[in-house]
SERO-4910 file (N, C-alpha, C, O; in steps of 0.05 Angstrom, whole numbers):
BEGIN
 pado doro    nc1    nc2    nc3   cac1   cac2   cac3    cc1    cc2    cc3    oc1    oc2    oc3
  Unk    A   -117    345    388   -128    324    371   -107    301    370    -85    306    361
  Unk    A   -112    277    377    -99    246    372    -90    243    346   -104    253    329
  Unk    A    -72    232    341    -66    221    310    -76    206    302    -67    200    281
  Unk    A   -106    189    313   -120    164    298   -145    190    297   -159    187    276
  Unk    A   -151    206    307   -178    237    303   -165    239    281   -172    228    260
  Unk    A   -133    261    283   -136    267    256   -128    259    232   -122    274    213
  Unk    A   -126    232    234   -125    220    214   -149    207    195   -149    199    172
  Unk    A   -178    208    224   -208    205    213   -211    236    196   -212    239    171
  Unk    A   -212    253    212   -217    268    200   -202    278    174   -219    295    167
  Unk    A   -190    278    162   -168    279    148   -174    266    127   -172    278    105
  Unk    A   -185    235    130   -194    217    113   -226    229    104   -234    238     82
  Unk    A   -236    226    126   -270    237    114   -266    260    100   -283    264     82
  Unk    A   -247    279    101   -255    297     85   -247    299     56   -256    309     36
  Unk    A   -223    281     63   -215    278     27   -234    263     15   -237    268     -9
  Unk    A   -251    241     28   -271    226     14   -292    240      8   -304    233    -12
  Unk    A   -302    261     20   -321    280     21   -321    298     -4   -341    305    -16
  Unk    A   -297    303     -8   -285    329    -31   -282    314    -61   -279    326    -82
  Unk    A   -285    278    -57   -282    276    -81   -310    268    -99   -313    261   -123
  Unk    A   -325    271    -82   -365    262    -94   -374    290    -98   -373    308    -81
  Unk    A   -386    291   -136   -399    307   -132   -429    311   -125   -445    293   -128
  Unk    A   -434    326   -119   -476    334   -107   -495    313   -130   -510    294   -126
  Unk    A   -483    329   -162   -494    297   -179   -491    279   -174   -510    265   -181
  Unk    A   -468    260   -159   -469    239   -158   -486    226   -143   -494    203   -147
  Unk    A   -495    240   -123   -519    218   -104   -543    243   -105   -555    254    -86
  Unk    A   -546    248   -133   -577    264   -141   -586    292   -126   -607    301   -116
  Unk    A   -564    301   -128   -572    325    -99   -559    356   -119   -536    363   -117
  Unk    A   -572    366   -131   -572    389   -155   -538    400   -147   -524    395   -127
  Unk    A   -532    415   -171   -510    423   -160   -506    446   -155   -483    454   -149
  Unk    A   -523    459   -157   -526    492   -139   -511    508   -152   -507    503   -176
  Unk    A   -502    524   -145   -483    550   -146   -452    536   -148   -443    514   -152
  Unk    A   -437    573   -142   -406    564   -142   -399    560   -105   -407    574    -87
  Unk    A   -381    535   -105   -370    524    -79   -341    520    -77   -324    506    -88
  Unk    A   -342    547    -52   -313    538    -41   -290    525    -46   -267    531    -53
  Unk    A   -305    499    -40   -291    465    -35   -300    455    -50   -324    459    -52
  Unk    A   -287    432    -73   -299    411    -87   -316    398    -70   -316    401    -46
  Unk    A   -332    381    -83   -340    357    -70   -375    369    -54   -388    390    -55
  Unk    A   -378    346    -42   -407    353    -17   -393    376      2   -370    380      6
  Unk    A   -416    388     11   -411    400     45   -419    381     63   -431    362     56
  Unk    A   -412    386     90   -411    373     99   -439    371    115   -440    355    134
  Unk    A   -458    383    110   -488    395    120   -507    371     98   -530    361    101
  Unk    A   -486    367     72   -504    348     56   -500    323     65   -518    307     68
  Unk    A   -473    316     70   -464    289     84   -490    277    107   -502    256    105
  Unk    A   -493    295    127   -503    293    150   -526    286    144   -538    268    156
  Unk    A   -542    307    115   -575    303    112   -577    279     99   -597    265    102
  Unk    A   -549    270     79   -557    242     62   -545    211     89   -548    187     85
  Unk    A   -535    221    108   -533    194    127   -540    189    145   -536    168    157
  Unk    A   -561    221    155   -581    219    172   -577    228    202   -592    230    221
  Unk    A   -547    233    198   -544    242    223   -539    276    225   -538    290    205
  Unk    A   -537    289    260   -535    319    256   -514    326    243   -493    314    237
  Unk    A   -521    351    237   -496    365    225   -478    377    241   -458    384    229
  Unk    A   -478    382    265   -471    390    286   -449    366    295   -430    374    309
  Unk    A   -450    343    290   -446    320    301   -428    309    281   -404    305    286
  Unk    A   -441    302    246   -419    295    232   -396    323    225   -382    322    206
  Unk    A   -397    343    242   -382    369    235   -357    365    262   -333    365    259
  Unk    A   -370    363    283   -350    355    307   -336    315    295   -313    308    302
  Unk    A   -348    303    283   -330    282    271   -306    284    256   -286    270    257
  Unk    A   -313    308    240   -299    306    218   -276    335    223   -259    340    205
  Unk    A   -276    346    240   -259    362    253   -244    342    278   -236    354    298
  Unk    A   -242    314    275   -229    301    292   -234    306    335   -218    307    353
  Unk    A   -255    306    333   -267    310    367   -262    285    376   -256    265    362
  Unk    A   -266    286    404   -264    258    414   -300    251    417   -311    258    438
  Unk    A   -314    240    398   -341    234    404   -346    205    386   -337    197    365
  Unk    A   -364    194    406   -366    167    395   -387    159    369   -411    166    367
  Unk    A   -372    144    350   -398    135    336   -400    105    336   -381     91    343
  Unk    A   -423     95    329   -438     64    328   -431     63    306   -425     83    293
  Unk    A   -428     34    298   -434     20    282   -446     22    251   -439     16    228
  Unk    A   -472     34    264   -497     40    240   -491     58    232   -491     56    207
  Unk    A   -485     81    242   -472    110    244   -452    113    224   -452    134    212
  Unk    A   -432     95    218   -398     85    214   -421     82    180   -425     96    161
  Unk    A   -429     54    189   -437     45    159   -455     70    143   -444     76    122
  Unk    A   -478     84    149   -484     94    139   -460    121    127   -455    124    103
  Unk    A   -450    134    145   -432    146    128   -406    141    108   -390    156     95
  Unk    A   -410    113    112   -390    106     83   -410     96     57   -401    100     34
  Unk    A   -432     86     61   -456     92     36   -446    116     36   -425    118     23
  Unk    A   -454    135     46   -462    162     33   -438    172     22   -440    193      9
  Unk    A   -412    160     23   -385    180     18   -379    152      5   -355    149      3
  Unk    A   -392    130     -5   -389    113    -26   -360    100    -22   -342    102    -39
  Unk    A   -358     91     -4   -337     83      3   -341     45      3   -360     32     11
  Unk    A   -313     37    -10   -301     12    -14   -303     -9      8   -304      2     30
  Unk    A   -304    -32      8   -295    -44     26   -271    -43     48   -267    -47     72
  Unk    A   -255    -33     24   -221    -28     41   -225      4     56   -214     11     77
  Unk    A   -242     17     41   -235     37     60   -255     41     70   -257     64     79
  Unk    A   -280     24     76   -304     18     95   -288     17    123   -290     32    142
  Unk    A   -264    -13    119   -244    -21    142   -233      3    151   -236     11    174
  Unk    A   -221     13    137   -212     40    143   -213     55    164   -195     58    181
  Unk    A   -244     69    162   -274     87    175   -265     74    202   -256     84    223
  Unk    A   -272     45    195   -279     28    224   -255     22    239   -258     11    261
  Unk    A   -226     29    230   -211     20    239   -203     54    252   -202     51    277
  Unk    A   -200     73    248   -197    101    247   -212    112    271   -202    127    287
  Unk    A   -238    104    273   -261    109    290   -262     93    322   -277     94    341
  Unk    A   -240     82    314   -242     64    338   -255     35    341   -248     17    357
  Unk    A   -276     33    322   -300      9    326   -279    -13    312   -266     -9    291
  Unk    A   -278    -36    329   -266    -53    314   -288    -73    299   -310    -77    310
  Unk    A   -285    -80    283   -304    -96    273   -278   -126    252   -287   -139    234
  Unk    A   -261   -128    258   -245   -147    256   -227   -152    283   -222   -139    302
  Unk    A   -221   -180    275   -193   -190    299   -181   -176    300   -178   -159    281
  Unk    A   -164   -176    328   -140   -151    336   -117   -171    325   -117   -195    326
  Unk    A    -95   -151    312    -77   -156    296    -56   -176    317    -49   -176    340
  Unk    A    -51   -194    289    -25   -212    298      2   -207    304     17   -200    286
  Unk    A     10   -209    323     49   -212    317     53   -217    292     43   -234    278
  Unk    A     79   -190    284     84   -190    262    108   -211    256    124   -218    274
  Unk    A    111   -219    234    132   -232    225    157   -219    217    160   -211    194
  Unk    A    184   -216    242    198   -195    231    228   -205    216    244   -191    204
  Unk    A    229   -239    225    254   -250    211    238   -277    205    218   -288    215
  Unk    A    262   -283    179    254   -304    159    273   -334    162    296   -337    156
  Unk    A    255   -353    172    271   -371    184    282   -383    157    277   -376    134
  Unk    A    302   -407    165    322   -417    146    303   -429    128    308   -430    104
  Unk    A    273   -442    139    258   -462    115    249   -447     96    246   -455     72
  Unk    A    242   -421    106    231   -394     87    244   -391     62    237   -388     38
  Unk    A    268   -395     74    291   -388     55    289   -408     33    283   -407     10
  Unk    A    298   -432     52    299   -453     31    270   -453      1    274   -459    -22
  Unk    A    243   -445     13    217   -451    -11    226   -427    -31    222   -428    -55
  Unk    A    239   -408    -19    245   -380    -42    267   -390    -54    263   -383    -77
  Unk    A    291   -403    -53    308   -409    -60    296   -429    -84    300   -423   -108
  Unk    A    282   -451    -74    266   -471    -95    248   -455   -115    240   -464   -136
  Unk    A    245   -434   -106    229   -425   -125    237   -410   -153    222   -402   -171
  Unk    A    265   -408   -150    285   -398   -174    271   -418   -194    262   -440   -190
  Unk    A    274   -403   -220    274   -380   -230    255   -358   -228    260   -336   -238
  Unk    A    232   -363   -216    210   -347   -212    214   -331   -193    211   -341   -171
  Unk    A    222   -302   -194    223   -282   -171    207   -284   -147    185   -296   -148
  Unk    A    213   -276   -129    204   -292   -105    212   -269    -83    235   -260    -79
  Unk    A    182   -258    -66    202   -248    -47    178   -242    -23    154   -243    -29
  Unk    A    190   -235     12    175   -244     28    180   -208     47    200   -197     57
  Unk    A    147   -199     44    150   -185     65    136   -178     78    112   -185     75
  Unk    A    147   -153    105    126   -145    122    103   -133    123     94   -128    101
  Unk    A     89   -125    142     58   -108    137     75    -85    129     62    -71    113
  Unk    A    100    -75    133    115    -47    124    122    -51     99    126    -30     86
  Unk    A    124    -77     86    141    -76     64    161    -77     70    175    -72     50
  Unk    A    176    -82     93    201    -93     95    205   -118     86    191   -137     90
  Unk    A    228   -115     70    238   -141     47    259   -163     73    282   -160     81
  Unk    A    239   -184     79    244   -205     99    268   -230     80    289   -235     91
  Unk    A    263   -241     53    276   -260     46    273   -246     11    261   -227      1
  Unk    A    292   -270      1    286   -264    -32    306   -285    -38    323   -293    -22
  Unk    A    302   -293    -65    319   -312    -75    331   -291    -93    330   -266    -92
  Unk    A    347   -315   -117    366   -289   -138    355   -290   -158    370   -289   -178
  Unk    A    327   -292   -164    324   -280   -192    305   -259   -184    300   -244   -203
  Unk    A    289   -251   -151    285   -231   -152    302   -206   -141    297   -182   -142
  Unk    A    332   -224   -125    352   -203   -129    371   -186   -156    382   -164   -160
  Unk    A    367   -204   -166    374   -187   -193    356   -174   -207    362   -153   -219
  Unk    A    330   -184   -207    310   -164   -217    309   -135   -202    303   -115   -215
  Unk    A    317   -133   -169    305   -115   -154    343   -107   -164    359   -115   -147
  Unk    A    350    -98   -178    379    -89   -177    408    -99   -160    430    -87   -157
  Unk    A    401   -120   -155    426   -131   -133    429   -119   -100    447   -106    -89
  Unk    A    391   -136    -86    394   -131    -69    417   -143    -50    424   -127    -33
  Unk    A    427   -160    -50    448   -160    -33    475   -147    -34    496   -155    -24
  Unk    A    471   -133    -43    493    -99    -42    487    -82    -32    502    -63    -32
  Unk    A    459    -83    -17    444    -59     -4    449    -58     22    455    -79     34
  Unk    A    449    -36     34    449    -30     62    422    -42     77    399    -36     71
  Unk    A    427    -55     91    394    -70    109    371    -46    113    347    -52    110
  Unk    A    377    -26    118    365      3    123    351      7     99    328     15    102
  Unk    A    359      3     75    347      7     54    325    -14     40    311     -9     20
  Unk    A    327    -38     56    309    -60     48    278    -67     50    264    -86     58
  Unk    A    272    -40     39    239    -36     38    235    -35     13    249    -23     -3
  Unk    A    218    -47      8    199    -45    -29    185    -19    -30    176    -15    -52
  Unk    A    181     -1    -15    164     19    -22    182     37    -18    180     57    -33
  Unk    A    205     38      4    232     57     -4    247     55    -25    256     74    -38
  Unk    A    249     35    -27    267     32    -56    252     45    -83    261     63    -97
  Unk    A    227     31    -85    211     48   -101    206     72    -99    199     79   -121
  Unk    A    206     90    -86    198    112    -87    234    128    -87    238    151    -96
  Unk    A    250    117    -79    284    136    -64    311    114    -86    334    117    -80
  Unk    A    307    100   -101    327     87   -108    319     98   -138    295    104   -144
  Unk    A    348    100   -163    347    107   -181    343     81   -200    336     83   -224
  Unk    A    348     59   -188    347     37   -206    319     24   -205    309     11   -223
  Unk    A    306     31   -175    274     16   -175    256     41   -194    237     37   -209
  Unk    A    269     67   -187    244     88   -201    239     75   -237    218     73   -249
  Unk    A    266     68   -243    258     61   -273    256     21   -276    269      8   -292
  Unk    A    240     13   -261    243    -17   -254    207    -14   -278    205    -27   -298
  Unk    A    192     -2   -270    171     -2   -287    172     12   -302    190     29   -304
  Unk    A    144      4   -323    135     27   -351    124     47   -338    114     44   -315
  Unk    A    124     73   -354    117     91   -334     80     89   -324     69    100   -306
  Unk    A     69     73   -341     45     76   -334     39     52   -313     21     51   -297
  Unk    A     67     26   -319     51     10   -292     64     21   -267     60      6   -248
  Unk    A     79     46   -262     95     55   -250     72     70   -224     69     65   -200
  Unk    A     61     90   -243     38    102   -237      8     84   -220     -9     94   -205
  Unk    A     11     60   -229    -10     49   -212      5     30   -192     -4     24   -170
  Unk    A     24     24   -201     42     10   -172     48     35   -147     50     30   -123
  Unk    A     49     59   -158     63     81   -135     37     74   -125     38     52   -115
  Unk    A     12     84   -124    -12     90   -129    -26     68   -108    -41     79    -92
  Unk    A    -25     44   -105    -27     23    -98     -9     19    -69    -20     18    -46
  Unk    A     18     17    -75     31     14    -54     26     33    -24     25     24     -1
  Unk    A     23     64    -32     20     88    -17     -5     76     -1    -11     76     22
  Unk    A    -17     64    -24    -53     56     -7    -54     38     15    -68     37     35
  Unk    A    -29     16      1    -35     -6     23     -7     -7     41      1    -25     55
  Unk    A      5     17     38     23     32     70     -6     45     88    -13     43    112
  Unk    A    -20     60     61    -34     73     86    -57     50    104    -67     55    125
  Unk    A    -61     31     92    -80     12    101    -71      2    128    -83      5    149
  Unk    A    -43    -11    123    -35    -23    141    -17     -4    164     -7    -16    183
  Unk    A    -14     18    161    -11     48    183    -39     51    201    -38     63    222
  Unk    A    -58     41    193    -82     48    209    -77     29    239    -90     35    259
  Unk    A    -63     12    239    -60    -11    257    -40     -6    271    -33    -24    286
  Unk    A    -19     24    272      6     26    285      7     58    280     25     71    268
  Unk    A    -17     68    292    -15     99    288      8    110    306     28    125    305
  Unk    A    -11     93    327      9    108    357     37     89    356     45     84    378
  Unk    A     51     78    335     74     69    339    100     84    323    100     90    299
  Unk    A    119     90    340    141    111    334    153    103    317    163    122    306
  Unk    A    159     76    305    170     66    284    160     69    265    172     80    248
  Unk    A    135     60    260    118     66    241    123    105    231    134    115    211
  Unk    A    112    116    248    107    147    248    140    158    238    141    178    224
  Unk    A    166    144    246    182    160    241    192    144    211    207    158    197
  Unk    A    187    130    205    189    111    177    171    125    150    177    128    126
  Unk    A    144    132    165    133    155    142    144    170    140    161    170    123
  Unk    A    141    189    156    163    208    154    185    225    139    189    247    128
  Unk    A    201    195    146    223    192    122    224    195     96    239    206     80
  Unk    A    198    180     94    190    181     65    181    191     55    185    189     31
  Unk    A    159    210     64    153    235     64    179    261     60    179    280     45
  Unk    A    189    257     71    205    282     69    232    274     45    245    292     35
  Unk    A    237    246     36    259    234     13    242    232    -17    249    228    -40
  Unk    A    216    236     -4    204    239    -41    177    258    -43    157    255    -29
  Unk    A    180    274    -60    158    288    -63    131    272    -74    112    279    -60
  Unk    A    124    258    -89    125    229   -106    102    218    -83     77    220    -84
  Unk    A    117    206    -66    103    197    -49     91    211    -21     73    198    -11
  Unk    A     97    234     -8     76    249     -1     59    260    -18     38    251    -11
  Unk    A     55    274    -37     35    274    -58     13    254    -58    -11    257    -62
  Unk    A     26    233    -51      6    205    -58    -10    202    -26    -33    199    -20
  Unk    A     15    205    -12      3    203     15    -14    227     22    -36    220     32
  Unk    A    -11    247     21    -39    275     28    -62    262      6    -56    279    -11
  Unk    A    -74    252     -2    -91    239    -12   -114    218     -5   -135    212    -15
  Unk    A    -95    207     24   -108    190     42   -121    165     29   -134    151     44
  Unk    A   -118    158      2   -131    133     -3   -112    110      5    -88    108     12
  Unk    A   -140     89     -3   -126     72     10   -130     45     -8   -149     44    -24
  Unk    A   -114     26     -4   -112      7    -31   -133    -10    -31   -141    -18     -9
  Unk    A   -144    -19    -58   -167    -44    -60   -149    -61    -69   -135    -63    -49
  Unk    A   -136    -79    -91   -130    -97   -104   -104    -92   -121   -111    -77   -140
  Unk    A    -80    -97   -123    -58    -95   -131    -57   -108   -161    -59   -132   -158
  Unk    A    -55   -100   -188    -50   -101   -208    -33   -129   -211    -12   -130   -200
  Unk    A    -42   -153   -227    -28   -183   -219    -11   -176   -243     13   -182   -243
  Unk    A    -22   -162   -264      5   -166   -290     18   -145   -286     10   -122   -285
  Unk    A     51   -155   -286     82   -135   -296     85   -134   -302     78   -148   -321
  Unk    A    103   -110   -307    126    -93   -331    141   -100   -324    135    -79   -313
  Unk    A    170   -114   -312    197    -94   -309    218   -104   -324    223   -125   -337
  Unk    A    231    -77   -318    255    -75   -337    276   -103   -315    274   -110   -292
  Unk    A    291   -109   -332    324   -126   -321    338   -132   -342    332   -135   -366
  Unk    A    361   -134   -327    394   -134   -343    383   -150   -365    396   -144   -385
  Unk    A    366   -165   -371    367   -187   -392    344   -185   -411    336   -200   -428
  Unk    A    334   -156   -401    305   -155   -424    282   -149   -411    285   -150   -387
  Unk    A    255   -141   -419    231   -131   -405    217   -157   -399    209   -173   -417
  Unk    A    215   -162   -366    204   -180   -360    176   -181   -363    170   -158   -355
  Unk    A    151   -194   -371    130   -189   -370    120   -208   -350    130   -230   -355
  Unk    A    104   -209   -329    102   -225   -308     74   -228   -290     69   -207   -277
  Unk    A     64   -239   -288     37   -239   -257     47   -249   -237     59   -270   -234
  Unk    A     40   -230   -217     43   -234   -196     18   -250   -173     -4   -239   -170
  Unk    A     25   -274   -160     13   -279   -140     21   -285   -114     42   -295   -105
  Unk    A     -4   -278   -103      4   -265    -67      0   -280    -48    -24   -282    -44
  Unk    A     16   -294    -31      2   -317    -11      9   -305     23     30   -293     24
  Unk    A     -1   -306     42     -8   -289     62      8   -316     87      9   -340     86
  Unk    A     13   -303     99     34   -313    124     18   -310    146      9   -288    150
  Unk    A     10   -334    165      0   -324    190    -27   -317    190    -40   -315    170
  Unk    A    -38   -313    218    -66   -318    226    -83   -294    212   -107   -296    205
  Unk    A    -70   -276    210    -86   -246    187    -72   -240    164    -77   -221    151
  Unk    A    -49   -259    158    -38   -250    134    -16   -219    129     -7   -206    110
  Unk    A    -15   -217    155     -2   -198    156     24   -194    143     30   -171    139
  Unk    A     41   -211    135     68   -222    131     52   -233    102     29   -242    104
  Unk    A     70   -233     70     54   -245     50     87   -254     36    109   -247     45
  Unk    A     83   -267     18     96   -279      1     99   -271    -36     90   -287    -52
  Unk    A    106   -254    -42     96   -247    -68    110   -263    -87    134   -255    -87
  Unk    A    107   -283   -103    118   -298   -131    105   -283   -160     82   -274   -161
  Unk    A    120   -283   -176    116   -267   -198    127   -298   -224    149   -309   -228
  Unk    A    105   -303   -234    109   -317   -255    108   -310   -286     92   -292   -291
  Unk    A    123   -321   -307    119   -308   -331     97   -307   -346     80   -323   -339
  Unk    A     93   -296   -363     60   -284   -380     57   -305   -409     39   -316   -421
  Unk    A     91   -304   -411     97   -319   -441    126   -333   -443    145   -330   -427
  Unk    A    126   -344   -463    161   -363   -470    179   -347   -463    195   -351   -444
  Unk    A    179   -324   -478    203   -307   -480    214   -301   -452    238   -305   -446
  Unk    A    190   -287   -430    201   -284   -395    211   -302   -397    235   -303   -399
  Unk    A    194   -328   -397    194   -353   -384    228   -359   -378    237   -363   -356
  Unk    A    250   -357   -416    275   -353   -419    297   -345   -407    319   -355   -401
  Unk    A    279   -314   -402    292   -298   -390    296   -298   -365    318   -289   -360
  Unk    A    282   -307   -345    287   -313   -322    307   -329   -316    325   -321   -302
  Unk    A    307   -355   -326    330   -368   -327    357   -356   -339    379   -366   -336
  Unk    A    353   -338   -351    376   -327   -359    382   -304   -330    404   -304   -319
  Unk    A    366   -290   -323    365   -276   -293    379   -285   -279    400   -275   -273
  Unk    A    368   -311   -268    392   -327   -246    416   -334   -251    435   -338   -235
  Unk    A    414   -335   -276    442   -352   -289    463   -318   -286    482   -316   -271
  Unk    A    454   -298   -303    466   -267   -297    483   -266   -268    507   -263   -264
  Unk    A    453   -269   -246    456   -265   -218    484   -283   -211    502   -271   -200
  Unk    A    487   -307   -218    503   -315   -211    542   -318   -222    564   -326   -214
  Unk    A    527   -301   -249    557   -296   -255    571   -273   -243    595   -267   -241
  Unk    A    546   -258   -232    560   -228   -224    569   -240   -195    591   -234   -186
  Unk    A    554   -254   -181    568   -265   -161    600   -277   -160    616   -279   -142
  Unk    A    601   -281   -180    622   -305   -176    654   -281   -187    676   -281   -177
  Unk    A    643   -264   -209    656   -236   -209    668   -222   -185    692   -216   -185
  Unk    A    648   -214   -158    655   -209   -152    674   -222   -123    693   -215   -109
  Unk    A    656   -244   -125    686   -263   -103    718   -260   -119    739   -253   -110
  Unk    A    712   -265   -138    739   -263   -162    755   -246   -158    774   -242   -173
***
């Protein structure tokens, strides 16, 4: 079995396991095995064999259409994002083939994040590799420029660093883990067969329980939560975040985080102003 098979299959079944028989009017019978539909109901509610969505979903090499694709994400009530998903997993492309990624941040990059002080500011890859940042989202993110380059992922840090684990409240903590895992796994569908990619999960997989948990789950992200929590040296930032997209698919994005009320508003400026005393500390 291929790693884009069993990664379909893998996916259909967790989507499968989480609908119950009530939910699309189909009695709920007796006691079952497995949460969720069988896979004999899938087939009768999307019209295709059972023989056929059973060799799908056991990851075979067999082809499906289009109509085929769509009807079984009605039936397993599936999202737009993880409609893309199906279609991206299955082989059928039904979007542009992906752009060159954006993997360094030229000097002008720098310069708009730099202008953009006091408002945290930061630029990265389809991995979440952390490309640029000015200093009030270095000091928010704990003093990334003390970090090892190896370590300059937003979703490693979050999940493997002791200072990002407590960067949120625990409940916006819970839908940021929740979110992020989704839209690693979104943008993994586009670099199955790539070794970097594959050995980067991995990692992370095996450095946090936290986040494989999240990852055997197979969802995948709709919409990222615009209002923040976080904690910094200078007080609980409260913040929205908005997202501007780099390049011909957006692959590469720009995240700015602005304040909610006066008090951030303060505080931020007091952030950079922090950032820069600890700088000057440690030239000293």
């Amino acid at each position: 079995m291929t790693t884009r098979r069993g990664e379909l299959a893998d996916f259909l079944r967790t989507r499968r396991e989480r609908i119950a028989p009530e939910d699309v009017g189909l009695p709920a019978g007796g006691r079952r095995r497995t949460p969720g539909l069988r896979r004999e109901e899938v087939a009768l509610l999307a019209g295709v064999g059972v023989t056929w969505y059973t060799w799908l979903e056991q990851g075979r090499d067999i082809n499906a259409s289009v109509q085929v694709l769509e009807a079984i994400a009605r039936t397993l009530r599936m999202d737009n994002q993880e409609r893309w998903h199906l279609f991206e997993l299955a082989g059928v492309t039904i979007v542009p083939p992906a752009a060159t990624e954006c993997q360094l941040l030229g000097g002008i990059g720098q310069e708009i994040l730099d202008q953009l002080d006091p408002l945290p500011a930061v630029v990265l890859s389809p991995r979440s590799d952390i490309l640029g940042y000015n200093r009030a989202y270095n000091r928010m993110g704990g003093d990334l420029d003390s970090m090892e380059p190896g370590e300059l992922n937003q979703i490693w840090l979050f999940f493997t660093h002791p200072y990002w684990q407590d960067l949120c409240r625990s409940a916006d903590r819970e839908r940021a883990a929740a979110y992020m895992v989704g839209s690693m796994r979104t943008a993994a569908t586009q670099h199955l067969e790539d070794v970097t990619w594959d050995r980067f999960i991995r990692r992370l997989r095996e450095a946090s329980a936290e986040f494989d948990e999240l990852w055997r789950r197979h969802d995948v992200a709709d919409l990222a939560t615009p209002a923040k929590n976080f904690k910094s040296p200078v007080g609980e930032l409260r913040l929205q975040m908005t997202r501007m997209t780099i390049g011909t698919r957006g692959l590469t994005r720009m995240n700015v985080y602005s304040p909610r009320d006066e008090e951030t508003r303060a505080r931020l400026v007091e952030l950079v102003a922090y950032d820069a005393e600890q700088k000057l500390r440690a030239v000293g």
